[in-house]
Backbone bond lengths (Angstrom), bond angles and torsions (degrees), N, CA, C in turn:
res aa  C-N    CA-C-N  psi(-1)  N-CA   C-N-CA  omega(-1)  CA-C   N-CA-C  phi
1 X - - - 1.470 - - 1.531 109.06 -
2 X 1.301 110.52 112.89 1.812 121.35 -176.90 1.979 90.04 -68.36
3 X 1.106 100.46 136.76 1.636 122.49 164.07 1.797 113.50 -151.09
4 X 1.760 99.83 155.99 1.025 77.57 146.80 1.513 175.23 6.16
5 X 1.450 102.12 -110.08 1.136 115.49 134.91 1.637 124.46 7.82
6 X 1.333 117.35 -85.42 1.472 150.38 -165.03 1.415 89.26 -54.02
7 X 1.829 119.39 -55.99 1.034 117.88 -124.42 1.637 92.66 -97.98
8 X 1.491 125.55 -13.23 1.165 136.88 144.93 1.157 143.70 -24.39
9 X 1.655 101.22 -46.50 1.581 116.49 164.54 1.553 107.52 -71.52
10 X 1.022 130.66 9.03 1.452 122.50 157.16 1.087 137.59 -101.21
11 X 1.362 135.54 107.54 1.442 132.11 -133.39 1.668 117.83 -55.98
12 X 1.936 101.45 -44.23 1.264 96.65 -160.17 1.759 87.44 -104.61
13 X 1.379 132.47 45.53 1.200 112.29 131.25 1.696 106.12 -123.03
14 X 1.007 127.54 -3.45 1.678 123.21 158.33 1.743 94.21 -42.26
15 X 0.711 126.96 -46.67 1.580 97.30 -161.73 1.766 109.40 -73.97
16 X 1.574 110.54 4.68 2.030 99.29 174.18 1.172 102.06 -85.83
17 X 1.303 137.07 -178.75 1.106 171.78 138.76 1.492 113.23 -49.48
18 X 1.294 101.60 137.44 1.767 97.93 -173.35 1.521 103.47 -53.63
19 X 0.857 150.31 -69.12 1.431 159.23 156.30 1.553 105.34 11.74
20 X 1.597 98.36 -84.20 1.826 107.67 162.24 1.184 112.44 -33.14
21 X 1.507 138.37 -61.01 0.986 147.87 -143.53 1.581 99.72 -66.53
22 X 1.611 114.36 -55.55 1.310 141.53 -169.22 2.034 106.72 -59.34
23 X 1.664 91.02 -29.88 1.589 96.91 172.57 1.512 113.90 -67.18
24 X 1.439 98.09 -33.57 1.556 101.11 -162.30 1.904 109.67 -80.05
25 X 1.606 111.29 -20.59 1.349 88.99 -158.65 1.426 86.21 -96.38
26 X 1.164 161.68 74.97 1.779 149.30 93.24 1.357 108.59 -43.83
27 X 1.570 115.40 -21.57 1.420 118.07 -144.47 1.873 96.38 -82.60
28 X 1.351 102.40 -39.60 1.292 116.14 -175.94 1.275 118.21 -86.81
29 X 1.585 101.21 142.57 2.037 123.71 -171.10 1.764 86.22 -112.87
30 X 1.344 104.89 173.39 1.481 130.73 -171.06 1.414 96.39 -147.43
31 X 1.702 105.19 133.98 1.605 94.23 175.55 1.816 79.05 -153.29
32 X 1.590 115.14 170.66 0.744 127.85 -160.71 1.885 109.71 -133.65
33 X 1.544 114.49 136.19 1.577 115.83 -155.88 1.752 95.41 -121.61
34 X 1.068 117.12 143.57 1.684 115.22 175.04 1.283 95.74 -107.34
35 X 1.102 110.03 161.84 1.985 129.33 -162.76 1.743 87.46 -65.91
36 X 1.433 97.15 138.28 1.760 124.07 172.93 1.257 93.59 55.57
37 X 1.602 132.28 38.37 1.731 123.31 162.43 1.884 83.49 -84.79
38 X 1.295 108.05 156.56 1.436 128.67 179.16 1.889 93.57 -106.25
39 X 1.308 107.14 114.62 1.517 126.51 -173.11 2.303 101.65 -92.53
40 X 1.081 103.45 -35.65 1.784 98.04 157.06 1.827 85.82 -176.91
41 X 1.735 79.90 167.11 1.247 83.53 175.22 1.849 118.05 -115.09
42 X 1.005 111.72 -148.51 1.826 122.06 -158.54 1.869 73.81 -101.24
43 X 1.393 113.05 124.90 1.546 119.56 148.70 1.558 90.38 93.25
44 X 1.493 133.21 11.73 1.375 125.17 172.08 1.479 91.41 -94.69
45 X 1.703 103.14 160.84 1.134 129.48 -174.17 1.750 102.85 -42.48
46 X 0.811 157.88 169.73 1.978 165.99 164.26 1.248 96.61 -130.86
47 X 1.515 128.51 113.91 1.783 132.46 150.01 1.740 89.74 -153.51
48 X 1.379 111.52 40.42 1.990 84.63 168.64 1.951 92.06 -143.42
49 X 0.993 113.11 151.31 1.492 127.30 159.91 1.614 121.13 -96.45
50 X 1.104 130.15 102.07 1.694 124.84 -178.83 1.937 106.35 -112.34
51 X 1.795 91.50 144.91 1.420 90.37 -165.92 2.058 77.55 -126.31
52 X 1.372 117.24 148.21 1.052 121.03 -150.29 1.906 90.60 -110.84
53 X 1.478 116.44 106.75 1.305 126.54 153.70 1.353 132.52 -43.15
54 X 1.516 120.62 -33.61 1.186 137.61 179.12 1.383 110.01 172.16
55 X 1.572 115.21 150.14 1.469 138.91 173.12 1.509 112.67 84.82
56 X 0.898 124.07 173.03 1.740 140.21 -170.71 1.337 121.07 -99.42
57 X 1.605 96.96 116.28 2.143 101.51 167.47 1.635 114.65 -106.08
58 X 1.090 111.48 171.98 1.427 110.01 -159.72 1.928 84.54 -128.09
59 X 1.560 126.25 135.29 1.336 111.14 161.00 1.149 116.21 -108.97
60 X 1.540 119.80 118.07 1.613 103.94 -176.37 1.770 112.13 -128.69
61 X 0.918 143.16 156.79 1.321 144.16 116.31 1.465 136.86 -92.75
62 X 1.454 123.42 167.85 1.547 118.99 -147.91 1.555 94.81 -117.74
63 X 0.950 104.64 126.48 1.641 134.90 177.34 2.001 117.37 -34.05
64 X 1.050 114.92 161.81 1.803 85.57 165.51 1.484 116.21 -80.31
65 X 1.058 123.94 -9.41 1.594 134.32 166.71 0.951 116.38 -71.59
66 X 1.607 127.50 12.94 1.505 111.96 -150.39 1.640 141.08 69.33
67 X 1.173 118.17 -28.60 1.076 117.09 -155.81 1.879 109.86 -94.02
68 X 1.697 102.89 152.69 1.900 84.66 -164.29 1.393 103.05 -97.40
69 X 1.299 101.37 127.79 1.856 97.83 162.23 1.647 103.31 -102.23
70 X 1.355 96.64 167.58 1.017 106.80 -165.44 1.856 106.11 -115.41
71 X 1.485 113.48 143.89 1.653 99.00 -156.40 1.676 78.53 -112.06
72 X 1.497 139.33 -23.75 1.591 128.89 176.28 1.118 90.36 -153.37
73 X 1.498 112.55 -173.93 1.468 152.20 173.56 1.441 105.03 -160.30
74 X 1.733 95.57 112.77 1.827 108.62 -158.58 1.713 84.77 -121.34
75 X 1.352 96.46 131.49 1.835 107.89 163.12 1.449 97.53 -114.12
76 X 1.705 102.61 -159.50 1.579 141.12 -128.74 1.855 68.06 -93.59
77 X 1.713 89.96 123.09 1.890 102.65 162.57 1.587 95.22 93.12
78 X 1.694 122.92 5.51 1.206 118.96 168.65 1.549 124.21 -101.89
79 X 1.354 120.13 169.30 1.517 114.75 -164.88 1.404 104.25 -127.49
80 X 1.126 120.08 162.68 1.629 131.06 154.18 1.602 123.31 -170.69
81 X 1.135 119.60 164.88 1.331 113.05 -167.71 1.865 120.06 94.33
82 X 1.137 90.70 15.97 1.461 94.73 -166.52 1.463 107.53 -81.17
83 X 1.218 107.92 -20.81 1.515 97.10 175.13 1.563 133.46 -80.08
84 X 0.987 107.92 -35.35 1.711 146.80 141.11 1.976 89.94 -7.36
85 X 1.384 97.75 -67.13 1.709 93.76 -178.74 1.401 119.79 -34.67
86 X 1.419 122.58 -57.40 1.281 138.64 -159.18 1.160 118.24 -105.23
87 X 1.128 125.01 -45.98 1.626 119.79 176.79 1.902 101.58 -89.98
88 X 1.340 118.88 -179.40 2.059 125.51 175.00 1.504 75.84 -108.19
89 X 0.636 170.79 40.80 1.952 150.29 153.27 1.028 135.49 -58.98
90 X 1.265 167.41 161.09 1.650 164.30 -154.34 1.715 76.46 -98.84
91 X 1.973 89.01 168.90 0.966 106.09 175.52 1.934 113.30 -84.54
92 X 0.818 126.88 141.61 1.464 137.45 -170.96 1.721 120.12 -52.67
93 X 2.096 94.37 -49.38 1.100 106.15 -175.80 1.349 104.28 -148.42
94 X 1.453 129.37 -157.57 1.335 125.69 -167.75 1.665 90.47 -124.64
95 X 1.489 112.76 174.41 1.428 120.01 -159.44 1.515 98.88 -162.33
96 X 1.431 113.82 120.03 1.519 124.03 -150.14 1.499 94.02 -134.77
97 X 1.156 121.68 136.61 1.689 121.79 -163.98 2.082 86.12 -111.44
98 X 1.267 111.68 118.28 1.953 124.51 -153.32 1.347 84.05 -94.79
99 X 1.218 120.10 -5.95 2.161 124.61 -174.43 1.265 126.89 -172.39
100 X 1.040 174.46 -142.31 1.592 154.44 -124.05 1.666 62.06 -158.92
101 X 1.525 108.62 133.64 1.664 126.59 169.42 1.351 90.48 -147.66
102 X 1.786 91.60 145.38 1.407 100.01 163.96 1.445 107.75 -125.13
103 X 1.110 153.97 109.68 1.774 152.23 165.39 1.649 106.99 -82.25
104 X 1.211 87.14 162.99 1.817 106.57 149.71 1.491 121.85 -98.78
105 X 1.163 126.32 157.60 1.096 137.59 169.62 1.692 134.58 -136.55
106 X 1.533 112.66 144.53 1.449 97.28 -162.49 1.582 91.70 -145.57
107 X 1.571 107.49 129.36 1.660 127.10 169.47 1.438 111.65 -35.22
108 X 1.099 129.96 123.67 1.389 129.10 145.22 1.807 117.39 -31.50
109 X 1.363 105.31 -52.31 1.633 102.11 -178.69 1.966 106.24 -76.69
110 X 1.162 120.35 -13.12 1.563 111.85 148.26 0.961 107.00 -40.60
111 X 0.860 104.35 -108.19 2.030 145.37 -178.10 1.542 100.16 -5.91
112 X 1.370 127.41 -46.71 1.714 127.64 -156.39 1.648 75.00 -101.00
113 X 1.175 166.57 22.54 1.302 154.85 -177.63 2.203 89.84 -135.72
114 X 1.101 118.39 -17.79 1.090 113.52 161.83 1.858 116.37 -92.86
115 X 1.236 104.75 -49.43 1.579 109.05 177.18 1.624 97.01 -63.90
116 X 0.880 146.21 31.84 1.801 127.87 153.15 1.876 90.28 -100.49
117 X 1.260 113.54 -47.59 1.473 111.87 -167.13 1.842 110.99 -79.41
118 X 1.592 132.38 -21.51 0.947 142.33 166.74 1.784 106.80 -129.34
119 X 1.707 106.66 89.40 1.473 132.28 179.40 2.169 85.91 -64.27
120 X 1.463 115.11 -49.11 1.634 98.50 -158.78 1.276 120.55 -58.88
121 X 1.758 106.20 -11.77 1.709 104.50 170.88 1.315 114.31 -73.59
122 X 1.106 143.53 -13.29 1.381 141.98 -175.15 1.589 109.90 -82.81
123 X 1.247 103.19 -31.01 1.777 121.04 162.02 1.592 120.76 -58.90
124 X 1.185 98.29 -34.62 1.888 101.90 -154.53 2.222 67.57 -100.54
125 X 1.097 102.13 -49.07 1.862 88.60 -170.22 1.247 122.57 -63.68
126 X 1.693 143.48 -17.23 0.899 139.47 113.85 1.440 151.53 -32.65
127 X 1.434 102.77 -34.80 1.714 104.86 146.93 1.468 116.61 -56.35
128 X 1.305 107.43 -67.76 1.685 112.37 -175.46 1.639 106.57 -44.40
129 X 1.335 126.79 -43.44 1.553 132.88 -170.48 1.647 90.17 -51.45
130 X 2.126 109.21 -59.12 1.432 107.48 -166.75 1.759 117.96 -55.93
131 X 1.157 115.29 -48.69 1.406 122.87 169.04 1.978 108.05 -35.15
132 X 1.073 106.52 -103.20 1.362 115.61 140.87 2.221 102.04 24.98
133 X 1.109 108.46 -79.65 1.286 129.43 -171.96 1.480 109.44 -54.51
134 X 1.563 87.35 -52.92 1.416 100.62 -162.25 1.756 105.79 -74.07
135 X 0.840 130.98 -40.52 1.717 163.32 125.71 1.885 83.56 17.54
136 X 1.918 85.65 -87.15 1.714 96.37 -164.32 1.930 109.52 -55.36
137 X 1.367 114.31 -38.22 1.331 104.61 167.56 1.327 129.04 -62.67
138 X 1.069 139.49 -42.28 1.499 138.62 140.66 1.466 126.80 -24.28
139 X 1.521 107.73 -31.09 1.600 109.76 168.83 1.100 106.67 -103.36
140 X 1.108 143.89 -15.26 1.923 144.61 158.25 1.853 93.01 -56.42
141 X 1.292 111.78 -62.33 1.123 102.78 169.47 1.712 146.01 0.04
142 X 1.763 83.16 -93.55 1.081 129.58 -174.67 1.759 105.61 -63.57
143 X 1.336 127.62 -38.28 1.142 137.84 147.87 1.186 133.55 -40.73
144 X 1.293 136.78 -23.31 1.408 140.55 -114.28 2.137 74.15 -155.64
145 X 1.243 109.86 -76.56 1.615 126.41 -171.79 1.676 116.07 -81.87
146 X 1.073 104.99 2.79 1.914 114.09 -176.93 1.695 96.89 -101.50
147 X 1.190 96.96 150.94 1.591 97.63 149.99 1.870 119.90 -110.34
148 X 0.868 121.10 -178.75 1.032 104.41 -149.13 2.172 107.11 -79.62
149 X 1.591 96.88 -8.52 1.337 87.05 166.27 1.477 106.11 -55.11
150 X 1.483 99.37 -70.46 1.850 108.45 -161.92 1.476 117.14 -41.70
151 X 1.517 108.43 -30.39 1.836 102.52 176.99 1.383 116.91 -79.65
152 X 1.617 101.73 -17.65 2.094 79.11 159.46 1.225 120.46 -107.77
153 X 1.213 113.44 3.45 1.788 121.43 157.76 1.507 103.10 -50.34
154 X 1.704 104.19 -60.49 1.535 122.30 -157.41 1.544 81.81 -59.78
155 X 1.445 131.88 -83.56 1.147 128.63 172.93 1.414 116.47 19.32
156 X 1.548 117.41 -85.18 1.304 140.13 -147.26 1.776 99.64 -98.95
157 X 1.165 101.63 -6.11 1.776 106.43 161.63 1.782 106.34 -79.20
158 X 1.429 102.45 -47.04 1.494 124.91 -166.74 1.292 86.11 -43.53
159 X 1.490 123.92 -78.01 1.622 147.52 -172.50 1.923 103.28 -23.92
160 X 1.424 92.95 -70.98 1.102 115.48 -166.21 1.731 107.21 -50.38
161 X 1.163 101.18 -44.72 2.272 109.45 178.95 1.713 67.80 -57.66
162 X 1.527 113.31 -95.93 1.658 124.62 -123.39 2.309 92.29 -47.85
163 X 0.824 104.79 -52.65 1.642 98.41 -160.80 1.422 101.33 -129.99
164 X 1.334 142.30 36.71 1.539 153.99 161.67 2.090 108.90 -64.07
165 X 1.456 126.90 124.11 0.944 91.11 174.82 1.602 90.81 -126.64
166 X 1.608 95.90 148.91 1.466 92.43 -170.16 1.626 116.87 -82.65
167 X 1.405 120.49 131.90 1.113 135.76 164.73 1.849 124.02 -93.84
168 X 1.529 102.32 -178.67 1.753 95.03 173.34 1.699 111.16 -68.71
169 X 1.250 142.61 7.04 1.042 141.62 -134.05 1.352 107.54 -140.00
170 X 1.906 103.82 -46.17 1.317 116.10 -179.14 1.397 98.10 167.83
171 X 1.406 94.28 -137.48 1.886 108.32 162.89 1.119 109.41 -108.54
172 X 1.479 100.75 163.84 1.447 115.63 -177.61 1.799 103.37 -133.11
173 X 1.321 101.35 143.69 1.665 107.77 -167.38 1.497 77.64 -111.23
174 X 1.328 122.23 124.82 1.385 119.84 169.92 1.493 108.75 -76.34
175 X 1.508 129.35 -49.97 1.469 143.09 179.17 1.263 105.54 -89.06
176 X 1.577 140.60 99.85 1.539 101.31 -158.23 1.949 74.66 -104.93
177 X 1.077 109.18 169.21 1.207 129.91 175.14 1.460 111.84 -83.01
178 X 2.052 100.49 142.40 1.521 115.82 172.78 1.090 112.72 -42.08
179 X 1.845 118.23 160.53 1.484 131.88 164.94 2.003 100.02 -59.99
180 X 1.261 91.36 -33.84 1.581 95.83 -165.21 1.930 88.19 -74.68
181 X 1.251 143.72 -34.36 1.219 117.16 -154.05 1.671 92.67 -87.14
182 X 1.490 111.11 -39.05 1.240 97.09 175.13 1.831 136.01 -67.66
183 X 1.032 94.00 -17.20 1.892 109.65 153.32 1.259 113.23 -53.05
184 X 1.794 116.61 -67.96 1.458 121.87 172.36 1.810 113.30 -29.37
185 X 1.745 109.77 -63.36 1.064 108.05 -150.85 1.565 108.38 -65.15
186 X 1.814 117.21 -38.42 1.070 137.12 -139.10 1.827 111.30 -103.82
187 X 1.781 97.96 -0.53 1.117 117.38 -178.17 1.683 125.44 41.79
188 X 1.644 97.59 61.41 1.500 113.36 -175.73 1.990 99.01 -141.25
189 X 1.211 112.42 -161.95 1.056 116.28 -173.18 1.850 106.17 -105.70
190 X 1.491 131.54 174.82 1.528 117.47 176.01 1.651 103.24 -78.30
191 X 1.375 116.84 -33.70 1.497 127.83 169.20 1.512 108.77 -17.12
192 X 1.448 88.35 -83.30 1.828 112.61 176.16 1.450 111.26 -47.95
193 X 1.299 126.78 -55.07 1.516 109.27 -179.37 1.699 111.64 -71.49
194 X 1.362 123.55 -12.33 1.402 102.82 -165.19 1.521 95.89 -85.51
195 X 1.479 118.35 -18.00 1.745 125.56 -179.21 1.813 86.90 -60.46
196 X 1.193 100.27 -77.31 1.877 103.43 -174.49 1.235 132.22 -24.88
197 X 1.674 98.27 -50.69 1.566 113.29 155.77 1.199 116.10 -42.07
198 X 1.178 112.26 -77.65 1.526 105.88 -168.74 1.484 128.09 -47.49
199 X 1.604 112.30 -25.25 1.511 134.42 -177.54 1.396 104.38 -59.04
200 X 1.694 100.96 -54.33 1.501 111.97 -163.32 1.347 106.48 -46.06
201 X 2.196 99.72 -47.49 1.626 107.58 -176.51 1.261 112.23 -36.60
202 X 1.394 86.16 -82.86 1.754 99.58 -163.00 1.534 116.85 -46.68
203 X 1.212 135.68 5.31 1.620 129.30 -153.77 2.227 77.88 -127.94
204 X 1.450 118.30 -20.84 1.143 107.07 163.79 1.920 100.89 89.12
205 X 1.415 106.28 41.57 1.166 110.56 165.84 1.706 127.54 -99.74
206 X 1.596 100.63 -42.80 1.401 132.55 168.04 1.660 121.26 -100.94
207 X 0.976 122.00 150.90 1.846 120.46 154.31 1.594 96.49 -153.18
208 X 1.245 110.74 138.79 1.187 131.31 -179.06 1.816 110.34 -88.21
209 X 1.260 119.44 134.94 1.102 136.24 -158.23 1.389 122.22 -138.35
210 X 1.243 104.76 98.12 1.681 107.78 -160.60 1.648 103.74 41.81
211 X 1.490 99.84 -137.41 1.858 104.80 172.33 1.553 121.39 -63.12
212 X 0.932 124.73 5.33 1.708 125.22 -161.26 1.303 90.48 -144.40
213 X 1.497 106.88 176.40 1.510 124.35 -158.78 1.537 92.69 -151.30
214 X 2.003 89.55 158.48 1.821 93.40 -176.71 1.239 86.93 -132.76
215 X 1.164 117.01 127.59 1.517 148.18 179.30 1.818 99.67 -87.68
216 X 1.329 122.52 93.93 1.551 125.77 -175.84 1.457 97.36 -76.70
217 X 1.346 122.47 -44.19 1.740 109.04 -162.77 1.775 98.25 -130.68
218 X 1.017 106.21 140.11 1.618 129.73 156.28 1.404 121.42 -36.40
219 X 1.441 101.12 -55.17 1.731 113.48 -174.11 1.509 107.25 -99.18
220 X 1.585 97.66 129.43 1.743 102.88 165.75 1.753 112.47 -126.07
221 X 1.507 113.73 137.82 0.764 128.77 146.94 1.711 128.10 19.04
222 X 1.024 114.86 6.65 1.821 105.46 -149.12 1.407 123.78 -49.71
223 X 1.355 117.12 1.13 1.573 123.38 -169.28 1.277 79.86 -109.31
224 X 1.368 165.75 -11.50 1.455 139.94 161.61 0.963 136.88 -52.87
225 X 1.790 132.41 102.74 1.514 112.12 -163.40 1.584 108.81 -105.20
């Protein structure tokens, strides 16, 4: 159910007025994805924006080897498709629903029939694009200057900012993510991270907790290979 509320957690319409806000949601449909349904793919048409109601997507594209890395793992209060609004372009990458998700979704030809009457969303949506950017350069980065400890450290830091919740202990990853997603993201094999994993354990950085994980310290190691 689109509300308010909901529609708040999105940066560049937080800045209307409940009123505005109330204009905008006719605009939005709700549809519903079962775990590993493929929601679009890498090189499909882009004209929709989806903001995720509940459950987990994975964003990936496939390597020249084939193989998929993974560029996020977006939950409940997360966005994508935002570019789709503003530019006609294919979609970038592919978008894999990791558990029964349900989002909203909203037309590109909405959205540009709302931005003539509210110009400050095009402001707050260009920030988010820059973030966004700055995001993916930090992981070109981090790829490029890590070894492969530090990129699934960095990895499981990444996790920990986007959906970490802090406890007396540390954080806690309620969903913590596959050996395989963190391979995807961190551009190694599941082999290699489950060795890491276990390191992290035993050295008393991580402990795994039912489905989720508790992240005890901030700082890892990154020169450990």
């Amino acid at each position: 159910m689109v509300s308010i509320e909901i529609l708040k957690k999105v940066p560049f319409f937080s800045v209307l007025k409940d009123r505005e806000i109330l204009a905008v949601i006719p605009m939005f449909k709700e549809k519903k994805f079962a775990r590993n349904s493929v929601i679009f793919t890498q090189e499909e048409e882009g004209n929709t924006f989806f903001f995720i109601i509940d459950g987990r997507v994975k964003v990936v594209i496939l390597s020249r080897g084939g193989r998929e890395v993974i560029l996020a793992i977006l939950g409940k209060h997360d966005f994508f498709g935002e570019m789709s609004l503003i530019d006609d372009m294919p979609r970038s990458a592919t978008l894999i629903a990791l558990e029964d998700t349900s989002i909203i979704f909203l037309k590109r030809e909405d959205f540009l029939a709302k931005l003539i009457k509210y110009p400050e969303m095009a402001l707050r949506l260009m920030q988010e694009m820059s973030k966004r950017i700055r995001r993916a350069d930090e992981r070109i980065n981090s790829l490029s200057a890590l070894n492969v400890y530090g990129r699934v450290a960095g990895v499981i830091l990444e996790i920990v900012k986007a959906s970490g919740k802090t406890i007396p202990e540390g954080f806690l990853i309620e969903k913590r993510p596959t050996h395989n997603d963190i391979a995807g993201m961190a551009g190694t094999t599941r082999e290699t991270v489950s060795r890491i994993m276990k390191d992290l354990r035993s050295r008393g950085f991580l402990k795994m907790d039912g489905r989720g994980m508790i992240v005890y310290h901030a700082q890892f190691d990154f020169n450990n290979e």
